[in-house]
N, C-alpha and C positions, 0 to 999 in steps of 0.2 A: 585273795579270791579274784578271779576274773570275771570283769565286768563286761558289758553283753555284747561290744566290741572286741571282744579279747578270745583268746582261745586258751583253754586251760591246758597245763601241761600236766602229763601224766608219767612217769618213770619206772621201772623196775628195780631192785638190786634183792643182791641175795646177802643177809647176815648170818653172821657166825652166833649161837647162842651156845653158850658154856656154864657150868655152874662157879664160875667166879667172874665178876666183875672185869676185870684188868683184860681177859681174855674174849670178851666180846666185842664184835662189832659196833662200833657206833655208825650211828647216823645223824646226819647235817638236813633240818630242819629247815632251814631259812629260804627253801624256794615253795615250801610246801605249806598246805594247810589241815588236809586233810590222810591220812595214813590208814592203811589194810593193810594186815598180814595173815601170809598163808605157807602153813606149815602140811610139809610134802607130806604124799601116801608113803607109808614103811618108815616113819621121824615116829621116834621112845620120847618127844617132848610131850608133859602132861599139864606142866602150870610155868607160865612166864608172867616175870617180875618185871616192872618198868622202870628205869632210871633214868633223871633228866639232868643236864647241865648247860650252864652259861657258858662258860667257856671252851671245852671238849675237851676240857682234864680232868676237874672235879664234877664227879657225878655223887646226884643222892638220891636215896630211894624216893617214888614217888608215894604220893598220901591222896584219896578224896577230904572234901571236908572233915568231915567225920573223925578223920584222922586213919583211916582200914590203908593199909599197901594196896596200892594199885598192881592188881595182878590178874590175869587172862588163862581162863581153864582151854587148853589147847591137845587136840588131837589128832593123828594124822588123817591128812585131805580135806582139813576146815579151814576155813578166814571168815576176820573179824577183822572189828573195825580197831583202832587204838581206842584204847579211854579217853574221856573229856581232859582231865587232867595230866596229858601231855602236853597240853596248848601248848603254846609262849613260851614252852626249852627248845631252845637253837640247836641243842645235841640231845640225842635219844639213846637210853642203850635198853636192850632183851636180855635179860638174864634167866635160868633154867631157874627155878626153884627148889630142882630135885637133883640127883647126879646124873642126868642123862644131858647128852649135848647135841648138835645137829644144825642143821640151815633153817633156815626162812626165806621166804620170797617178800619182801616190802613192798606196796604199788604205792606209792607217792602223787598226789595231785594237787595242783595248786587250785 
């Protein structure tokens, strides 16, 4: 987080969300703290799955306490925020839940 000499950075990129793992976009974490995503007008995406890893090979699905899948009801021309429980993974991946696939827009801020 930037401290109140700092200026926080802010970034865009666009992922690829697929209904298999292997063929998603990851994202690199470690400049960031806080993540939006925004799923374009005319995107068939309806629910995304979040998956985190240490090293940005092995991903696993993510869990709230509780133990529920961390997963985001998504429709076209919304953004939200990431879940709590993405913190602390250095790599991120979006997975489709369903068989539809398509882009995202990520906004990244430290």
């Amino acid at each position: 987080m930037a401290g109140a000499n700092e200026r926080a950075t802010k970034d865009a990129y666009t992922l690829s969300v697929y209904n298999t793992l292997d063929s998603c976009s990851s994202f690199s974490m470690s400049r960031y703290a806080k993540l939006t995503v925004v799923v374009p007008a005319g995107s068939d995406l309806t629910t995304l799955a979040w998956y985190g890893s240490n090293d940005g090979t092995n991903y696993v699905a993510l869990h709230d306490p509780p133990g529920s899948a961390l997963v985001s009801v998504a429709s076209a021309g919304i953004g939200f925020a990431a879940p709590d429980g993405t913190a602390g993974f250095p790599f991120i991946k979006i997975k489709s839940s369903t068989t539809d696939s398509g882009d995202v827009t990520v906004s990244a801020q430290s």
